[in-house]
C-alpha positions in Angstrom: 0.0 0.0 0.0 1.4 3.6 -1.1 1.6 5.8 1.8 2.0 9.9 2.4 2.1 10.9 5.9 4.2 14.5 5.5 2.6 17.6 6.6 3.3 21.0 4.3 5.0 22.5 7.4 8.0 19.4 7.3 8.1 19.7 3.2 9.3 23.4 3.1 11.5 22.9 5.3 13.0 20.0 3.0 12.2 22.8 0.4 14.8 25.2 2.6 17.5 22.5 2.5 16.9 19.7 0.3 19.0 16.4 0.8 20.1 14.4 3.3 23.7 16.2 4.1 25.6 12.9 4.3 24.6 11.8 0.5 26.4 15.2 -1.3 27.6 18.7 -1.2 25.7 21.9 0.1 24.1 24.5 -2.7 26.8 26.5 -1.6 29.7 24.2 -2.5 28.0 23.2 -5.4 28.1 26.2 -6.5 31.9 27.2 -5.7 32.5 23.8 -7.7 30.5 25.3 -10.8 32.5 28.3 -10.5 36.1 26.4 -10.5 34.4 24.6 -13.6 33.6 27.6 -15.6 37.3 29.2 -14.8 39.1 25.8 -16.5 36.1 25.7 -19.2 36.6 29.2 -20.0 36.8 29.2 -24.1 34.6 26.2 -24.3 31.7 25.6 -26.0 28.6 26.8 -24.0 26.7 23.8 -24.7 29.3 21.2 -23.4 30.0 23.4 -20.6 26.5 23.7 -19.5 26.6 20.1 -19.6 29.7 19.2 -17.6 27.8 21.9 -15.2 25.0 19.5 -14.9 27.1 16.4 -14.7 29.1 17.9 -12.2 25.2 18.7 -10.1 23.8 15.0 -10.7 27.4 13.8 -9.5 27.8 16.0 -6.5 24.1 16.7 -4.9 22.3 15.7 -2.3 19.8 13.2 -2.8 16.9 12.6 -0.3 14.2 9.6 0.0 12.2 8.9 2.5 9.8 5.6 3.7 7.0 8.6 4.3 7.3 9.6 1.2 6.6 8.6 -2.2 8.7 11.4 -4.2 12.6 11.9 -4.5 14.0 15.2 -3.5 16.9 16.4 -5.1 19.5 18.6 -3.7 18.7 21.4 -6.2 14.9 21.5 -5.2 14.6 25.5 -4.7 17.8 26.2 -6.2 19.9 27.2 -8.9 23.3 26.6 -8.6 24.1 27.2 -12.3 21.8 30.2 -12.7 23.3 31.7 -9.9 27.3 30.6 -10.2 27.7 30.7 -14.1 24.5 32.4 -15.8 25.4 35.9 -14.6 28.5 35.9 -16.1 27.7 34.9 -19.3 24.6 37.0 -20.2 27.4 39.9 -19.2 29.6 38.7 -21.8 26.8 39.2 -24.2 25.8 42.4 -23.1 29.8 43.8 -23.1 30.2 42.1 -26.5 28.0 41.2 -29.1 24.3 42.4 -27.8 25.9 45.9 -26.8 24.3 47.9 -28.9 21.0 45.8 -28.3 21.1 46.0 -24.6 22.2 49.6 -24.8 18.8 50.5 -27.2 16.8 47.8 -24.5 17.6 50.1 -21.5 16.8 53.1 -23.1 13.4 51.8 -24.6 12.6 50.5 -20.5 13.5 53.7 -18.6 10.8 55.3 -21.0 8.8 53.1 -18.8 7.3 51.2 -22.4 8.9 48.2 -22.3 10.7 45.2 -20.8 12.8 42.6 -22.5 14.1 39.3 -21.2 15.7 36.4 -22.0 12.8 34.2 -21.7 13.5 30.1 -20.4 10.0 30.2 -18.8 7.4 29.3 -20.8 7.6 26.0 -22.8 6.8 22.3 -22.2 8.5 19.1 -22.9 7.4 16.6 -25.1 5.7 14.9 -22.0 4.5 11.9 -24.5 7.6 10.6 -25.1 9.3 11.3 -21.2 7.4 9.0 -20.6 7.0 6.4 -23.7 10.8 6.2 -23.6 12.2 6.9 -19.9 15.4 8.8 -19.6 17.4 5.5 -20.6 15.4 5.4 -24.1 15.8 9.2 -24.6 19.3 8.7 -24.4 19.7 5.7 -26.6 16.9 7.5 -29.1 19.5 10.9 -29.1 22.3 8.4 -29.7 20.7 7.1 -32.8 19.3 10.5 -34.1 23.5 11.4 -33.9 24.3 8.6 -35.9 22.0 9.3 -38.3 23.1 12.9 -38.4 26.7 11.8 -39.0 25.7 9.9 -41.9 23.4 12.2 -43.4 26.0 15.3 -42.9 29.6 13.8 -43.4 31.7 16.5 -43.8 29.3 19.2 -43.6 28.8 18.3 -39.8 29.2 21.1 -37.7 31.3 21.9 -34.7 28.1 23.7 -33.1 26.1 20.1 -34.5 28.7 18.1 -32.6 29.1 20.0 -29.5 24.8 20.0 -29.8 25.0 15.9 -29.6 27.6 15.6 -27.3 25.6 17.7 -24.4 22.9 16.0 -24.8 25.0 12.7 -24.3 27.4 13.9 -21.5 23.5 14.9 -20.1 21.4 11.8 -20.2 24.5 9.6 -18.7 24.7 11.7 -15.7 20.8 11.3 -15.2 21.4 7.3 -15.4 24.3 7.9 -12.7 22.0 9.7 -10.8 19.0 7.4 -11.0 22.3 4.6 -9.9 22.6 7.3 -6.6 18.8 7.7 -5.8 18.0 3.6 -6.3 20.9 2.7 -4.1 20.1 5.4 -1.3 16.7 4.6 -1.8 17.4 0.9 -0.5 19.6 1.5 2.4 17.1 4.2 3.5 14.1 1.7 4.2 11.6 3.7 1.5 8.8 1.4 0.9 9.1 -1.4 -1.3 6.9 0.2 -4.1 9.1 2.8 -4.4 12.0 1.3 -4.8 10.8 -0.8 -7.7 9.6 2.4 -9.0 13.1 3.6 -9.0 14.8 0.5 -10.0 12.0 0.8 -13.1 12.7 4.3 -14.3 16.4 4.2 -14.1 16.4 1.0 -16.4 13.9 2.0 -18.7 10.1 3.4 -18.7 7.7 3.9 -16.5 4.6 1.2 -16.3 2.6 2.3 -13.6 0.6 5.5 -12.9 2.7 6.0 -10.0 6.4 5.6 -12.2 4.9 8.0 -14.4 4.3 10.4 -11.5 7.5 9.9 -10.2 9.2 10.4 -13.8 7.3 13.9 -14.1 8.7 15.1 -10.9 12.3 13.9 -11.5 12.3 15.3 -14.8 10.6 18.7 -13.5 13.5 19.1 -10.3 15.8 18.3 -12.9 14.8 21.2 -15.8 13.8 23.7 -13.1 16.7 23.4 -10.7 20.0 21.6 -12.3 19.1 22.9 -16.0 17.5 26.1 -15.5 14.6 25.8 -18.5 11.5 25.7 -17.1 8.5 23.6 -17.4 5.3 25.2 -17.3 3.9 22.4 -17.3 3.2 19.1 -16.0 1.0 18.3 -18.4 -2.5 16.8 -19.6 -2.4 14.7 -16.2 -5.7 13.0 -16.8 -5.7 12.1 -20.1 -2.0 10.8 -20.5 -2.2 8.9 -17.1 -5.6 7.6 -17.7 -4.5 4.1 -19.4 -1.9 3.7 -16.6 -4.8 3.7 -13.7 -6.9 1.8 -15.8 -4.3 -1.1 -15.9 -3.1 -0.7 -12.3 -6.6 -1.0 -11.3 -7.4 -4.0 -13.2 -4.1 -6.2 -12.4 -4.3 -5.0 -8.9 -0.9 -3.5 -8.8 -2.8 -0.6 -7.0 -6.4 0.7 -5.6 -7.8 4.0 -6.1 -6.9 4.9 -2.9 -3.2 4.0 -3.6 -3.5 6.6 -6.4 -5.1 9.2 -4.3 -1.9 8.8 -1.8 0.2 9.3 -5.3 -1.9 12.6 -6.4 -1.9 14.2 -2.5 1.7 13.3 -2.2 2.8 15.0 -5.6 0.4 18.1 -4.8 1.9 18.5 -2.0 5.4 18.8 -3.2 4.1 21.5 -5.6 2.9 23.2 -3.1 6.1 23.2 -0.4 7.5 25.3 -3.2 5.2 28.4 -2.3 5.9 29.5 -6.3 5.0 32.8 -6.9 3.3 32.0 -10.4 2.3 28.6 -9.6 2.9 25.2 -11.4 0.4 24.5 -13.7 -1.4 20.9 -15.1 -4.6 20.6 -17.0 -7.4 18.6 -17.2 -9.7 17.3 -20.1 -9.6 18.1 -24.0 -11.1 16.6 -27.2 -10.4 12.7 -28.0 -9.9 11.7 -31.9 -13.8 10.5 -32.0 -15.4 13.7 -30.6 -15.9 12.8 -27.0 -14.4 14.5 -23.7 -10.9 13.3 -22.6 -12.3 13.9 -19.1 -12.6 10.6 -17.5 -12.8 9.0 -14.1 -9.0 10.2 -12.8 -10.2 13.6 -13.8 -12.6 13.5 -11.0 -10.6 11.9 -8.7 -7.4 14.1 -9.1 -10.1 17.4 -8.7 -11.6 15.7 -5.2 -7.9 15.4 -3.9 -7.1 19.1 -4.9 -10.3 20.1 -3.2 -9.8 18.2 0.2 -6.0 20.3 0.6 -7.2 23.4 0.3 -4.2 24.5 -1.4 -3.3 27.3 -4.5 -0.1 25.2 -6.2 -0.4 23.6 -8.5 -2.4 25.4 -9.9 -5.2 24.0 -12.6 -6.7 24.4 -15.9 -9.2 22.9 -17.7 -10.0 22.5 -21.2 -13.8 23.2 -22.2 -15.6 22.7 -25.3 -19.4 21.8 -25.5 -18.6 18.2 -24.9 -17.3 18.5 -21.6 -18.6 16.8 -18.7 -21.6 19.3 -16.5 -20.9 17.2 -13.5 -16.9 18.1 -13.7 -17.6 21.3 -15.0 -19.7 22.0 -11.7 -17.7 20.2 -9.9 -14.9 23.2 -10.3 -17.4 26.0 -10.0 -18.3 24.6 -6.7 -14.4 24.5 -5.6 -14.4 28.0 -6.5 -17.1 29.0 -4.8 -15.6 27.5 -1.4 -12.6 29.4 -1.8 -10.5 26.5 -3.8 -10.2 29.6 -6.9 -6.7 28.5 -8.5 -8.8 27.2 -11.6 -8.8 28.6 -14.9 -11.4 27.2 -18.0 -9.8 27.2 -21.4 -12.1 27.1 -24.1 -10.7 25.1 -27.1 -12.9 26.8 -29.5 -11.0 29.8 -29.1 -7.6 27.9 -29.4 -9.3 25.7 -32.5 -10.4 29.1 -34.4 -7.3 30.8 -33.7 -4.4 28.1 -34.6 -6.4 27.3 -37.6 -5.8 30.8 -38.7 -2.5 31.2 -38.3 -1.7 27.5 -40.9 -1.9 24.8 -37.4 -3.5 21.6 -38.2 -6.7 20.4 -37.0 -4.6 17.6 -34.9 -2.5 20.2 -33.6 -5.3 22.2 -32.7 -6.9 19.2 -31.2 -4.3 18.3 -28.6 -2.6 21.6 -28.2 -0.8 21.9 -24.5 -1.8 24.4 -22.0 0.6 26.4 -20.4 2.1 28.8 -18.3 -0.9 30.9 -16.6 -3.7 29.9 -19.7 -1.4 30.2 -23.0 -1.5 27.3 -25.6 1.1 25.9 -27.4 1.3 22.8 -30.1 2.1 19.3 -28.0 5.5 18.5 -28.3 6.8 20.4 -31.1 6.8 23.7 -29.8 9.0 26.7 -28.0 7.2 29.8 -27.4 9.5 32.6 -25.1 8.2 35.9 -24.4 11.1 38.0 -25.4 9.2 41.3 -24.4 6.2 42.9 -22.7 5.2 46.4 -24.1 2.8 48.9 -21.6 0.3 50.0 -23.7 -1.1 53.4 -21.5 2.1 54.6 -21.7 1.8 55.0 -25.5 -1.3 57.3 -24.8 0.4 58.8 -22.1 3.4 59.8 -24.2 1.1 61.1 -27.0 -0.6 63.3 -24.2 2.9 64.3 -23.6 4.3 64.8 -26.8 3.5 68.5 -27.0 2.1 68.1 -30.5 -1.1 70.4 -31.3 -3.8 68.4 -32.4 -7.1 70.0 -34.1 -9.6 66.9 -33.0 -9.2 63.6 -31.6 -9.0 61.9 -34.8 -5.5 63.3 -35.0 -4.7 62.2 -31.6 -5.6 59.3 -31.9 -3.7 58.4 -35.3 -0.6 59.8 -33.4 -0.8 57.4 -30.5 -1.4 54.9 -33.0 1.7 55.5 -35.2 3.6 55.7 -31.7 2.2 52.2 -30.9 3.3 51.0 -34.1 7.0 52.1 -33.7 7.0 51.1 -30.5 6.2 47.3 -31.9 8.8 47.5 -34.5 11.4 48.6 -31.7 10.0 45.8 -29.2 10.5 42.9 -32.6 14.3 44.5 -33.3 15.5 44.2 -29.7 13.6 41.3 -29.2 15.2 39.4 -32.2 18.8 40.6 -31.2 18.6 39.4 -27.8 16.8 36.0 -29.3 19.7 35.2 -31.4 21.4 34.1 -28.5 19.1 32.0 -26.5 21.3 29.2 -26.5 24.5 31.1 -25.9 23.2 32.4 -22.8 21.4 28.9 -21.7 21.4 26.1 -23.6 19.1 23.4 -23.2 20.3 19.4 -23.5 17.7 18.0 -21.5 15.1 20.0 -23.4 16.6 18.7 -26.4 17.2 15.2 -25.7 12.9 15.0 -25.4 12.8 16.8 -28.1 12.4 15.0 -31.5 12.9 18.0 -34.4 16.2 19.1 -32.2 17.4 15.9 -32.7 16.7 15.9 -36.1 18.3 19.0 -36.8 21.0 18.8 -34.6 20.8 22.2 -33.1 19.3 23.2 -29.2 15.8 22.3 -28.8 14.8 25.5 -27.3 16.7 28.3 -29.0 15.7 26.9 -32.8 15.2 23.0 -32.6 11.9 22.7 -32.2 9.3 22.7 -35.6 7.9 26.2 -34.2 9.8 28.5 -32.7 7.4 31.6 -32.0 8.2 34.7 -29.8 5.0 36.2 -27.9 4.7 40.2 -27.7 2.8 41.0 -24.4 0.3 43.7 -24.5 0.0 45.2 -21.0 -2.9 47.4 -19.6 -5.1 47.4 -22.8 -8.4 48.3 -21.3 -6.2 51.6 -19.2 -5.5 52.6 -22.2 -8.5 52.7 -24.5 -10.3 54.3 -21.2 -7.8 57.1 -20.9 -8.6 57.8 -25.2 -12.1 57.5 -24.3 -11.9 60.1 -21.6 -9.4 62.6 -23.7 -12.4 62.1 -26.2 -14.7 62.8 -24.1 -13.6 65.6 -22.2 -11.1 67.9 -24.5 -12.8 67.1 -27.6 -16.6 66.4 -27.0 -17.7 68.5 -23.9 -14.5 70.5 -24.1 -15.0 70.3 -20.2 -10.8 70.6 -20.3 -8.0 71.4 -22.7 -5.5 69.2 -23.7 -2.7 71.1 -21.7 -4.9 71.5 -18.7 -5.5 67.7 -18.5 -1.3 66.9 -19.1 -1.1 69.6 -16.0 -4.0 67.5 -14.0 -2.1 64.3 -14.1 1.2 66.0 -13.3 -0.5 67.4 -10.3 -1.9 63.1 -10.1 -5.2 64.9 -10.1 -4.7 67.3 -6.8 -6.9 70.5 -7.0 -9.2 68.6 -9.6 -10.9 65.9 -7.6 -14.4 67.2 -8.6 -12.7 65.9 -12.6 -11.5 63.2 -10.9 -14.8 62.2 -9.9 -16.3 63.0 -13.0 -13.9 60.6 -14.8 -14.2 58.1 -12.4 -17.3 57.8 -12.1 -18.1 58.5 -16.6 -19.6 54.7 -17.5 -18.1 55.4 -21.2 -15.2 52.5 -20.2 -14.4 49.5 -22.1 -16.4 46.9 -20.3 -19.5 48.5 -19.7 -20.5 47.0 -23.6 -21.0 51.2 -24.5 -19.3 51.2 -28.6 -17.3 54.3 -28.3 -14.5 52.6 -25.8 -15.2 49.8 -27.2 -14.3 50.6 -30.8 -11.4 52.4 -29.1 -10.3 49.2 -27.5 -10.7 47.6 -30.6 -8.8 49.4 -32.6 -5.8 49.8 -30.2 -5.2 46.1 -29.8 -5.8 45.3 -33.4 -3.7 47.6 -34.7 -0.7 46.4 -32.5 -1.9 42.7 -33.8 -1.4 43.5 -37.0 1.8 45.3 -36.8 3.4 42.0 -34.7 1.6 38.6 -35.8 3.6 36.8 -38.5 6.7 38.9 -38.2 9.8 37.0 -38.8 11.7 36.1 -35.5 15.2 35.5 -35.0 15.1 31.5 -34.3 13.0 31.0 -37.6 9.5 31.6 -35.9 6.8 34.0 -36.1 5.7 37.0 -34.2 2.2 36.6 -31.9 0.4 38.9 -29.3 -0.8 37.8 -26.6 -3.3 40.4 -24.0 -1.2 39.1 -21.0 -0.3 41.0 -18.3 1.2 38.7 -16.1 2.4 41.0 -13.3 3.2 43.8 -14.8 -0.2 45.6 -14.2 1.0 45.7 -10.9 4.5 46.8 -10.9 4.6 48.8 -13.5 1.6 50.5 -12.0 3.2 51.1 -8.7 6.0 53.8 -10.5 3.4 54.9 -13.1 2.2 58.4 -13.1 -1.6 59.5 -13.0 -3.2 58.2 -16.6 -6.1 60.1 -18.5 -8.5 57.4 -17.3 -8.7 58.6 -13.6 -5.9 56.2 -12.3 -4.0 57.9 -9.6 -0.2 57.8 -9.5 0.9 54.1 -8.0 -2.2 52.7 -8.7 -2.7 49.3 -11.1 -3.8 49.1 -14.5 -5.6 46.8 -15.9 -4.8 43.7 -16.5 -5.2 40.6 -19.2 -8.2 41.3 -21.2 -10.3 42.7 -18.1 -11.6 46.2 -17.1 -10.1 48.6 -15.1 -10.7 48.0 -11.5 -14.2 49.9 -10.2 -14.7 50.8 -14.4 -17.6 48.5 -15.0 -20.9 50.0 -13.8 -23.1 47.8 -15.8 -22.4 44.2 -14.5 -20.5 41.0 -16.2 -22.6 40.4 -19.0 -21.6 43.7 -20.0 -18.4 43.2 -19.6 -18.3 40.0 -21.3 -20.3 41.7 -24.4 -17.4 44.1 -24.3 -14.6 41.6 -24.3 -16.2 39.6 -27.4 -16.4 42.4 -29.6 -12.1 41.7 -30.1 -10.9 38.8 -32.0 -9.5 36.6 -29.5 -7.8 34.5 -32.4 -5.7 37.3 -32.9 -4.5 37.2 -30.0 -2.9 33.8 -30.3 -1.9 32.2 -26.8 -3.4 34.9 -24.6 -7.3 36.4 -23.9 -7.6 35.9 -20.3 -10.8 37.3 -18.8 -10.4 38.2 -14.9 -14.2 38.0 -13.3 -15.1 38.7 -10.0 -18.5 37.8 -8.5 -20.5 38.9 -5.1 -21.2 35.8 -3.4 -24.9 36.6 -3.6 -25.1 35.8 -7.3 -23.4 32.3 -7.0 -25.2 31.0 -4.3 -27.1 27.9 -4.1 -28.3 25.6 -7.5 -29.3 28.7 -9.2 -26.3 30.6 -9.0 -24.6 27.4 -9.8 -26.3 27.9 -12.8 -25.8 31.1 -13.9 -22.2 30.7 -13.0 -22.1 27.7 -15.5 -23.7 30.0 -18.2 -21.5 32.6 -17.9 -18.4 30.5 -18.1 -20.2 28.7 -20.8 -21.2 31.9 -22.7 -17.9 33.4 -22.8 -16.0 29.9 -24.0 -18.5 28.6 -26.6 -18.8 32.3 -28.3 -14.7 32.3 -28.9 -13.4 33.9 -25.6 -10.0 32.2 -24.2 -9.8 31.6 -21.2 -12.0 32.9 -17.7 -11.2 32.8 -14.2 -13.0 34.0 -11.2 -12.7 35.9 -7.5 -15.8 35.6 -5.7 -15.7 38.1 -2.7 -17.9 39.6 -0.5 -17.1 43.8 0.4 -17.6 42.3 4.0 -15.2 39.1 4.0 -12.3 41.6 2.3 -12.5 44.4 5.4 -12.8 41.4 7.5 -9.7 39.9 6.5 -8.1 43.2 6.6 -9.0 44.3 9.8 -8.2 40.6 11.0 -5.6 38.6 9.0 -4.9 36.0 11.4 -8.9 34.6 11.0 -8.1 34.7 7.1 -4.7 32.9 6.7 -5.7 30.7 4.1 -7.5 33.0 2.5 -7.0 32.8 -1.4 -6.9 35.4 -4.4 -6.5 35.4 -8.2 -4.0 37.9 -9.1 -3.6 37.3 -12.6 -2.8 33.6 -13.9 -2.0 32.6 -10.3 -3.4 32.7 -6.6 -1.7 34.0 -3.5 -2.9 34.6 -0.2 -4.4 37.4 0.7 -2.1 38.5 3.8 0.5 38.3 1.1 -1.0 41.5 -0.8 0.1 45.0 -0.1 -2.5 47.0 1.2 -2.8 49.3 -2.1 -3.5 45.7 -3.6 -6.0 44.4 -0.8 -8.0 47.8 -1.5 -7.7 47.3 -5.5 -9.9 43.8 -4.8 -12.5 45.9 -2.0 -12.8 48.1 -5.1 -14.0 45.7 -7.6 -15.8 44.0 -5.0 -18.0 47.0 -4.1 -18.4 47.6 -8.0 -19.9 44.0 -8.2 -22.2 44.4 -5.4 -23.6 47.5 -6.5 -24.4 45.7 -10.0 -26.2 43.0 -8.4 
């Protein structure tokens, strides 16, 4: 019988120092160890140094198993020994040398407070199928074939990048199968339980046959990407649909009971959790199967019930939804979110059909594409998508405001701030693709690529250009900000005339003091996107689509296209907090909006409204990112009939091409509650953006952004 009997309190602490001390070396001799490596390694190739790096982890970590537990820890878990000893150094080498010009034009474009840029490792998946299909022993024999092949096929035009590519991905996989050697033998003179060290003996000599080896194969790979290799996985997968067969056949041979398998799912959960992730660690549930039908199943259910009895925010879930899938699961959710259990976002795969379609995806590809990240969608397998840079789009109005220019009506004020957004897109794709040129010479990726079948092929790194589609993402922040503050300079200098354009600039420079009663006015004006009223609206419209038309299908640097994404991740918060006042009636400090959702305290005429609004935009041309933020009074949830009417709006929005839809349900009441007295409300759980955190974790200015919307809500009910 599989047994878990660790609290959350004794896994952090394992979280805090991971590995028994006897079985390796500290993170902070690791890291002196990477340091010594990268001094003798200096003029080597990046992508067999990165790999004696990990070789040098695997070999040298601590390594921790326990008879309570049915996961392995590994001495990295929480850390980052190579991000921390050799990453810094080598992204400075780029930024003295050949990106100097780049970086230099990248900090000048973010102190203008428009735009960020990163080197982006955090937003792909694996090709989960065939982690676990092959086991790391057949990925490494599978990337030893593909370089035979390659060495056949190339001969003499073999490169020395093409070689170096192979041999990382070699040097690798044989450290993983010298550390599954450490973990199996640790394993058995530590007393774990007998399952689990079959488990182990399993996956380090081939692939997993069990739903619980599977489990245990995610996790090993996921410590290993995360925390030795320093790529990401966003996520774990389509749980219940690839593990389904496996519980089916443990079931029926009796290997192991449900309950078994509900010890497996609390245990893993639980790990996720000890991490206290700011973003969260996402897997999803359901999709379409070949025939039609809903890949929501039994394990589905019983992976949701064991979510819903921990009453915890990581990992955090998503779930497909077309019009096939199940009610019962479907309400099944709602009802978790209702209780407080709100880390749940619903993807609707029309959206993500409609919109991959468009841009030359196949119907298969559509079918089974991966959820990721917070709610973004990517094809299974065969895909890298980095988000090189987010762009702020209020302070493109802001800067127009600014500009000094005389304009004779709005129309020419608003064709300005559009030919500034449009520059400002070409500068975001020229940086961007400069910095993207060298993904892999600032991280490259073996164990990425040695699950990756097209890097293989091609001989080059997986996650800088291997893959078959290698797209870069351009975040729009703060869209609905935006079109509100046109709206209001509309509005105000060019309708009612109720200001000039220089007395507004000298309003917001003052952040609105000695013109509250305008203040008011503006705050108060119902002509904001979200309030399904066509003048900010169309305004909203235009804004987005015109930066969508400027960015998707531009030529990238790794061979890829260009998409936009209406994602804000948090970025309407921090950028908010240094932000000046805005012609919408945002004071200085305060958040824009964020995703695809209105301005907090802007909508005045309820969520249908809003969600009228939101579907007037294309989300297909928004590939990978439409997220709709909701928050509901408790009073129009409650009991079977607000069941229902939750279930129709969720179901109104997906099946009429929205993206994705995730929900705070708050009274006024509870929120001055909890403020007055955190310690009654320490579990208490909000949705920031694509992720939860607790609410004695907000700021006050943040705590009073939610009271906000929440007294908005009320008063629409």
């Amino acid at each position: 019988m599989l047994v878990f009997n660790r609290d959350k309190a004794e896994l952090e602490a394992e979280f805090r120092n991971p590995g028994i001390p006897e079985t390796g070396l500290s993170v902070e001799e690791l890291k002196a160890g990477l340091l010594r490596l990268a001094g003798r390694k200096k003029d080597g190739s990046r992508a067999v140094v990165k790999a004696e790096a990990f070789s040098y982890l695997l070999d040298n970590m601590r390594i921790g198993v326990s008879a309570r537990d049915l996961f392995v820890t590994l001495g990295v878990w929480g850390r980052k020994p190579f991000d921390d000893a050799i990453l810094p150094g080598w992204k400075q080498e780029l930024f003295d040398g050949a990106l100097r010009e780049a970086a230099a034009r990248a900090r000048t474009l973010s102190d203008n407070g428009t735009v960020a840029f990163h080197f982006d490792f955090w937003h792909s998946v694996p090709d989960w199928d065939a982690i676990l299909s092959l086991g790391f022993s057949g990925l490494l024999s599978r990337a030893e074939a593909a370089e035979k092949r390659f060495m056949e096929r190339a001969g003499n035009t073999m490169t020395a990048e093409n070689r170096d590519f192979f041999a990382s991905v070699r040097l690798e996989y044989e450290a993983v199968q010298r550390l599954m050697n450490r973990i199996c033998a640790c394993a058995e003179q530590t007393g774990c339980l007998p399952e689990t060290v079959t488990a182990l003996r399993h996956l380090r000599d081939g692939a997993p046959a069990t739903l619980y080896e599977c489990m245990l194969q995610i996790w090993l790979y996921y410590q290993l990407s995360e925390y030795a290799d320093c790529i990401q996985t966003r996520s774990f997968g389509n749980l219940d649909r690839v593990l389904y067969p496996y519980y089916v056949r443990d079931l029926e041979s009796g290997e192991f009971t449900r309950d078994d398998i509900r010890a497996v799912f609390r245990n893993f959960m639980c790990r996720v959790s000890a991490m206290n992730y700011y973003f969260g660690h996402p897997f999803y549930f359901g999709g379409t199967n070949p025939d039609g039908s809903s890949a929501v199943n039994e394990l589905s259910h019983l992976i949701l019930d064991e979510y819903g009895k921990l009453g915890i925010y990581d990992p955090k879930l998503q779930i497909k939804v077309a019009g096939n899938t199940p009610r019962d699961f479907l309400d099944k959710a709602l009802k978790l979110i209702r209780s407080g259990r709100n880390s749940i976002v619903f993807v609707g795969e029309p959206c993500i059909r409609k919109a991959m379609l468009a841009a030359g995806y196949s119907e298969e590809e559509a079918r089974t594409a991966d959820i990721k990240g917070c709610y973004e969608y990517a094809v299974r397998g065969k895909a890298v998508e980095t988000c090189p840079c987010v762009l702020g789009l209020p302070e493109i109005v802001d800067k127009t405001l600014r500009a000094g220019d005389v304009f004779r009506n709005f129309d020419d004020f608003l064709q300005s701030c559009l030919r500034r957004l449009e520059e400002s897109c070409d500068d975001c794709i020229e940086v961007s693709n400069e910095f993207e040129r060298y993904l892999d010479a600032v991280d490259p990726a073996p164990l990425f690529s040695g699950a990756c079948a097209s890097a293989l092929e091609k001989g080059v790194d997986g996650y800088a250009k291997g893959s078959v589609y290698n797209n870069s993402n351009l975040w729009l922040m703060g869209p609905a900000s935006a079109a509100n503050a046109l709206a209001m300079i509309r509005k105000y200098v060019y309708e009612t005339q109720t200001v000039t354009l220089d007395e507004f600039r000298k309003a917001l420079d003052a952040d609105w003091k000695g013109c509250e009663p305008l203040l008011q006015q503006i705050r108060n004006d119902p002509d904001k996107f979200g309030n399904d009223r066509d003048m900010p609206d169309n305004l909203m419209r235009l804004l987005v689509e015109t930066a969508a038309a400027r960015i998707n299908g531009r030529r990238n640097s790794r061979g890829g296209r260009y998409t936009t994404a209406l994602h804000s991740a948090d970025r309407f918060l921090t950028w908010g907090q240094v932000s000046p006042a805005t012609a919408d009636g945002r004071r200085r400090g305060e958040e824009f909006s964020k995703n695809v959702s209105v301005q907090p305290g802007s909508n005045r005429s309820g969520v249908t409204a809003m969600i009228r609004s939101v579907l007037k935009l294309n989300p297909a041309h928004f590939m990978a990112d439409f997220p709709l933020d909701v928050m509901l009074a408790p009073s129009a949830v409650s009991g079977e009939d607000g069941l229902d009417a939750m279930r129709a709006l969720l179901m109104t929005y997906l099946l009429r091409g929205g993206h994705a839809i995730h929900f705070n349900i708050f009274s006024t009441e509870t929120l001055k509650e909890a403020q007055t007295h955190p310690e009654r409300y320490a579990d208490l759980q909000v949705r920031v953006c694509g992720w939860n955190v607790l609410w004695n974790n907000l700021s006050r200015r943040e705590q009073d952004s939610y009271l906000i919307q929440a007294a908005a809500n009320e008063r629409e009910a």
